[in-house]
C-alpha positions in Angstrom: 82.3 48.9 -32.2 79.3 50.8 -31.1 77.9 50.2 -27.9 73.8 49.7 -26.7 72.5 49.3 -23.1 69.9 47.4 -21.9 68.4 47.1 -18.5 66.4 44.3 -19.0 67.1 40.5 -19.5 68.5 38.8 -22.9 65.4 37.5 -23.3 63.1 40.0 -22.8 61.3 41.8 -26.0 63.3 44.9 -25.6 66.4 43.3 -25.7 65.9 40.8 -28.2 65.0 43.7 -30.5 67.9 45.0 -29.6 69.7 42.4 -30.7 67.6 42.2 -34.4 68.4 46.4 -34.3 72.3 45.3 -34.1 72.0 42.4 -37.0 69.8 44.6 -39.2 72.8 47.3 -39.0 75.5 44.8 -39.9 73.8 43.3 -42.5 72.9 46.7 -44.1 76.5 48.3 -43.7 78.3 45.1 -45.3 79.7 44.7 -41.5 81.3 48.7 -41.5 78.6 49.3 -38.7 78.6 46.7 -35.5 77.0 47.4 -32.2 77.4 45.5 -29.1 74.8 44.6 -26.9 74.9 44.9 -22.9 71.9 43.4 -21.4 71.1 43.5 -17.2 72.0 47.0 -16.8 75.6 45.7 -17.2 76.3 49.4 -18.4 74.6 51.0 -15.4 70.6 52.1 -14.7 68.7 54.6 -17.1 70.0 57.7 -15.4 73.6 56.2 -15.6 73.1 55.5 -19.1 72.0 59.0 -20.2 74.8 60.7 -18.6 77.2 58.8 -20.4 75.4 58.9 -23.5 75.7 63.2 -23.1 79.4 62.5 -24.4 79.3 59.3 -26.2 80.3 57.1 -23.7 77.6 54.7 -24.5 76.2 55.3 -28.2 72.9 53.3 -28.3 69.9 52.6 -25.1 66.4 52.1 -24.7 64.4 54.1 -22.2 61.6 54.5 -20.3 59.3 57.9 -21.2 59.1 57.9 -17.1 62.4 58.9 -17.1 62.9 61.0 -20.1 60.2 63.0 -18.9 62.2 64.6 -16.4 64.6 66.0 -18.9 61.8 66.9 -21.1 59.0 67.7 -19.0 56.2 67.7 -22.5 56.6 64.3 -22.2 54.8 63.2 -19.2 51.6 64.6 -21.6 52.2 61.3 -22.8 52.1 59.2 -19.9 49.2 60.6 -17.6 46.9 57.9 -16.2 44.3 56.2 -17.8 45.4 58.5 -21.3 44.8 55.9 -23.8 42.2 53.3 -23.9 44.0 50.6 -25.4 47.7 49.5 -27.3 46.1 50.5 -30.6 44.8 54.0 -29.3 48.6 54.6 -27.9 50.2 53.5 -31.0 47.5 55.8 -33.5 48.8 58.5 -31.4 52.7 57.7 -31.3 52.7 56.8 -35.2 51.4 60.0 -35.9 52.0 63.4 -36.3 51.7 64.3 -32.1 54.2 61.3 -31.9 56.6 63.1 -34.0 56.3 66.7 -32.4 57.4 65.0 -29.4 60.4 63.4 -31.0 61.2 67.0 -32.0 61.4 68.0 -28.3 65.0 66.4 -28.3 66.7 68.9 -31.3 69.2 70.0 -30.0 69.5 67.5 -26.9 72.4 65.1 -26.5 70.1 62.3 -27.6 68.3 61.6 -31.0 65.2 59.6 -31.1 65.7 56.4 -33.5 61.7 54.9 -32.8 59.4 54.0 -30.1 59.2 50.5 -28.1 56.5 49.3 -26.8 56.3 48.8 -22.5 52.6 47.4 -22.4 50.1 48.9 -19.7 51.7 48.8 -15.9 49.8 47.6 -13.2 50.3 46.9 -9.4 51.4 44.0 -7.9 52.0 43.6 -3.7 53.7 41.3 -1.0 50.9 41.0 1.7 47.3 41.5 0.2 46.0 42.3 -3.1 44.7 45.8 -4.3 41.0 45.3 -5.0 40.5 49.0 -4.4 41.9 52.5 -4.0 41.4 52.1 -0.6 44.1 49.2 -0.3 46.9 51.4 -1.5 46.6 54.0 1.9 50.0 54.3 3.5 51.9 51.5 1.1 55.1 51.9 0.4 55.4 51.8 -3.8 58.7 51.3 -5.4 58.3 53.6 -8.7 60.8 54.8 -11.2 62.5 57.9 -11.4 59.9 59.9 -12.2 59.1 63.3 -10.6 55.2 62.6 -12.1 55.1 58.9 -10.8 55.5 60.3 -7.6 52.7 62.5 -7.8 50.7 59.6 -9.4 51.2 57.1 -6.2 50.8 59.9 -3.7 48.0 61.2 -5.1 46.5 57.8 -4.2 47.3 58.1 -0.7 50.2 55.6 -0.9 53.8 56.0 -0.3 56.3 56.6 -3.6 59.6 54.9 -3.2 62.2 55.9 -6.0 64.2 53.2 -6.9 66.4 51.7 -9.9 65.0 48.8 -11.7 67.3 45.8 -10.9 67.0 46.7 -6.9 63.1 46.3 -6.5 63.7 42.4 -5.9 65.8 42.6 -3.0 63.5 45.8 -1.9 60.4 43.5 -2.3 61.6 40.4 -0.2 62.9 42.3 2.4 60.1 44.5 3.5 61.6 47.8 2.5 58.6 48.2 0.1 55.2 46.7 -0.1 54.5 46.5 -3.9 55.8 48.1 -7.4 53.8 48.8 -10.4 55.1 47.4 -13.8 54.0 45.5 -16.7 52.9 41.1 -17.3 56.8 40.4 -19.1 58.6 42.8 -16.0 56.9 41.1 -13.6 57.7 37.4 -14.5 61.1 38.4 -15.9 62.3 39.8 -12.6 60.6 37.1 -10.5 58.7 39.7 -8.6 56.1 37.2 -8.0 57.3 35.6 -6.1 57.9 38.6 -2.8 55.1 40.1 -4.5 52.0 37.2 -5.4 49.0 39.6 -5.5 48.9 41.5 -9.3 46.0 44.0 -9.9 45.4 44.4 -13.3 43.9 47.9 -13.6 46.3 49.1 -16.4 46.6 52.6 -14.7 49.7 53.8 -17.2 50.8 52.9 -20.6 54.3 54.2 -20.6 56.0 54.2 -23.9 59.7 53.9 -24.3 62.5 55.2 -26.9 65.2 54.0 -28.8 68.1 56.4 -28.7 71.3 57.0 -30.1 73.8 59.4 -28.4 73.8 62.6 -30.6 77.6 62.5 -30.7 77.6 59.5 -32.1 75.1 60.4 -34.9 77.1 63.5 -35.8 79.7 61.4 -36.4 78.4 59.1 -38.7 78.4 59.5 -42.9 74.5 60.2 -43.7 74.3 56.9 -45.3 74.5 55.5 -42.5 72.0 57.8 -40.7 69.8 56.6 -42.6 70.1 52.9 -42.5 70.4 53.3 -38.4 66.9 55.0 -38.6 65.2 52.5 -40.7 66.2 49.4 -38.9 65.4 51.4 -35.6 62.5 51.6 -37.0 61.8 48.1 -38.5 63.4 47.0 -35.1 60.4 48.9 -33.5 57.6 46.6 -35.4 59.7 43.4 -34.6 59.5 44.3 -30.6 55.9 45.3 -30.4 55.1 41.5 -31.8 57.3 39.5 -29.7 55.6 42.0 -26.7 52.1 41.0 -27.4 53.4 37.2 -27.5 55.4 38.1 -24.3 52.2 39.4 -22.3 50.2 36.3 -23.4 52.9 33.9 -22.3 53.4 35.9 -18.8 50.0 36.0 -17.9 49.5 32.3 -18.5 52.9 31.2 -16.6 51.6 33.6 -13.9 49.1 31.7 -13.9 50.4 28.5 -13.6 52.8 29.8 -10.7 49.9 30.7 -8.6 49.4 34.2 -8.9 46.4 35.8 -7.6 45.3 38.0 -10.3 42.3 40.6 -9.9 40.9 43.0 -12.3 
């Protein structure tokens, strides 16, 4: 029994990949190859994850660029602002040859790359008053990820950068101790941020790609046959989730919509 962490919800795009990822592998190995599925960051946060991934504690995750970046610093080329113009510019680029040479940039890490997952374009969203412009960010406080650059990025707009794991900014929201985040449409609704946070700004300041990983342990360890069929349904895994994200982000906005949100572009 293999195991792969998930911080989102079992319904979220990610996750439910995750879970085709896990049936593709079963089906493939005649059932010699089954991976188990934790959802909710049942298995701890990114960083958490990682570590425990360094010595096979946790064989399969998916995770945020933001905070691979700070293990392999040539990734954050990937993730400055305003890089890409749209989804299909970030995908020409990830599906191609500069997508690979980035892969490479974990030989010889404790991780190996399986594919790339799709995280949509991240935007603002805040408790008091919306962001119409820069000028409305001065002195908020901005729950970001991990990320040594996103810290730059939301200081650098004269707001206030507050670290902080995923599955905390709820609580962090409704009680004051932050005054907005920045994440994507299917985040947003998942996590009910919308409801401390009403006000969403839609300025698509990041596109932050994410990566399916196994634990290199764990890939050492397995016959090449099997290599091989864990790479191609990563892969095929990797198609299925950028569909269901595109339905997601439909179905988001408009049930944001219908919940009252203020959105501004």
């Amino acid at each position: 029994m293999l195991t792969y962490a998930e911080n989102q919800t079992e319904d979220y795009p990610t996750t439910k990949a995750a879970f085709y990822f896990a049936q593709l592998v079963a089906e493939r190995t005649g059932g010699k190859v089954e991976i188990q599925i934790h959802p909710d960051s049942a298995l701890g946060d990114e960083l958490a994850v990682m570590e425990q991934m360094e010595f096979g504690g946790i064989d399969f995750t998916r995770v945020s660029l933001a905070t691979l970046a700070d293990i392999f610093p040539k990734l954050n080329v990937l993730q400055m602002p305003f890089l890409y113009k749209d989804s299909a510019h970030m995908w020409r680029v990830l599906d191609g040859e500069l997508g690979d040479l980035f892969m490479s940039e974990f030989d010889a890490s404790p991780f190996m790359p399986l594919s790339w997952y799709d995280a949509g374009a991240r935007c603002f969203y805040t408790t008091e008053k919306p962001v119409d412009q820069l000028e409305d960010l001065r002195g908020m406080r901005i729950r970001v990820a991990e990320s040594s650059l996103m810290e730059d990025v939301i200081t650098a707009l004269d707001a206030v950068p507050v670290p902080m794991a995923f599955d905390q900014v709820y609580q962090a929201l409704e009680t004051g101790q932050i005054d907005g985040a920045e994440n994507n449409w299917p985040s947003y609704e998942a996590m009910r941020h919308y409801r401390p946070a009403p006000y969403f700004t839609e300025d698509e300041h990041l596109r932050i790609p994410e990566m399916q990983l196994i634990s290199r342990k764990t890939w050492e360890k397995l016959p090449q046959e099997y290599q091989e069929i864990i790479l191609s349904c990563a892969h095929e895994s990797a198609r299925y989730q950028r569909r269901l994200w595109s339905e997601r982000v439909r179905t988001a906005k408009r049930n944001m919509e219908e919940a009252g949100v203020s959105a501004t572009v």
